[in-house]
C-alpha positions, 0 to 999 in steps of 0.5 A: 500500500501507499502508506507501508511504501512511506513507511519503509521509505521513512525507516531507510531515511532514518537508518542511513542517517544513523549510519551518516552519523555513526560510521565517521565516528568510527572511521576517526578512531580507526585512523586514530589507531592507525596513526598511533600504530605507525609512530610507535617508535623502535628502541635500537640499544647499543649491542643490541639484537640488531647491531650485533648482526651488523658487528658479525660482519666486521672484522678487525685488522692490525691496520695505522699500527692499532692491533684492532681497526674496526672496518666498517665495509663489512655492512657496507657491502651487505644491502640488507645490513646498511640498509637496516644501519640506516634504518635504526639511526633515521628511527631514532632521530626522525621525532626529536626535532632535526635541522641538518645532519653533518657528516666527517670526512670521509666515512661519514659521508658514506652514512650521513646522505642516506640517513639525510635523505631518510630524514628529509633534512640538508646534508652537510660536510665536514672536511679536511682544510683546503677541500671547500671554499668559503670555510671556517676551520677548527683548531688541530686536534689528536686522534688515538692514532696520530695528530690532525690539521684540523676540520672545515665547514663552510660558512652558508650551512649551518643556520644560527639555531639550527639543531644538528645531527653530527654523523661518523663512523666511529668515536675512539678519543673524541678529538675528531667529534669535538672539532665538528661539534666546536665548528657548529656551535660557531656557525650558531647551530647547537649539536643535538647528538653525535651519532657513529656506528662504533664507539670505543668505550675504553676511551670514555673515561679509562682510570687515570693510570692506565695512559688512555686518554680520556673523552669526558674530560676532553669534552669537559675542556672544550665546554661541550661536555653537554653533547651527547654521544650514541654508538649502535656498537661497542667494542664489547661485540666485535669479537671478529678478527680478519682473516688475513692472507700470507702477504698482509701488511700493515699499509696505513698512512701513520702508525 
């Protein structure tokens, strides 16, 4: 009848207003979770799961008259391994607020674009004197084996208030971090973090008779105490000596 036909339409009327109604809620709280899900982030510690497999595939070489130098081309020359070093140091650094990540010359040009790139953030290098025009230079410094001229930045990179992520390969001494932290803090930047796939601990601060020098009381020194230091490695897991063959030497520029 007419009057059961208006009903009907009545009742189709009010349930797909209902369902106008009901459904967005309910797709915001799905995107809700959905957001929520994907910024969850991944904790990576140091000689964790994850950077002991990195560590398995980096042997160690009598190499600038240093019984143990860590070479990091093991995981390099593995896809699947610098892909996922990239990976754990994007993830830690893509919430806390970066402006530009800086890379030192030379095998943190080999770490800092990719992880750049990831990030969505400048990239800039820091060099040996005399490689880039219009550069500030820092003083010369010690490393754990040997003496340094000294690091250059140039001088349209870093922005005053720029918060910096300074990227090497490894931290021993400090000497090298501690100049590229001084040349940012000059440029007006602040260094949020030094981030190296392998730090040596024994280097930190070693008791004062056992001739090792000491990073914390370097950094103490320069008044960059403040900056913090993360490596995905320690010491502790690269436990892998390189085979060497019958005709190795020793071919390093300074012992």
């Amino acid at each position: 009848s007419l009057l059961h036909r208006h009903q009907s339409c009545h009742v189709r009327l009010l349930l797909l207003q209902s369902y106008q109604t009901i459904e967005p809620s309910k797709m915001e709280e799905e995107q809700q979770h959905q957001s929520s899900q994907s910024k969850r982030v991944i904790i990576y510690e140091q000689n964790g799961e994850e950077a002991r497999r990195i560590a398995a595939v980096m042997p160690y070489f009598p190499f600038k008259g240093i019984p143990r130098f860590y070479d990091i081309g093991g995981f390099l020359s593995k896809p699947d391994l610098f892909q996922l070093a990239v990976d754990i140091f994007s993830s830690r650094y893509e919430n806390i607020g970066i402006d530009a990540v800086v890379g030192i010359d030379a095998r943190g040009f080999v770490l800092g674009p990719p992880i750049a790139l990831q990030l969505k953030k400048p990239f800039y290098m820091i060099r040996k004197p005399g490689k880039m025009p219009n550069c500030i230079h820092s003083s010369s410094y010690d490393v754990e084996y040997g003496k340094r001229s000294g690091v250059s930045i140039q001088k349209d990179s870093i922005k005053p208030k720029d918060r910096v992520l300074v990227i090497d390969d490894l931290v021993a001494t400090g000497g090298t971090l501690s100049a590229a932290i001084q040349l940012v803090h000059t440029l007006g930047g602040s260094v949020v973090e030094c981030a190296c796939v392998v730090e040596l601990k024994m280097f930190v601060d070693p008791p004062s008779d056992s001739g090792l020098p000491s990073r914390t009381k370097l950094f103490q020194s320069l008044g960059i105490h403040h900056v913090p230091v993360w490596g995905l490695i320690s010491e502790e897991v690269l436990t892998v000596a390189a085979e060497l063959p019958p005709d190795y030497q020793d071919d390093g520029e300074e012992h």
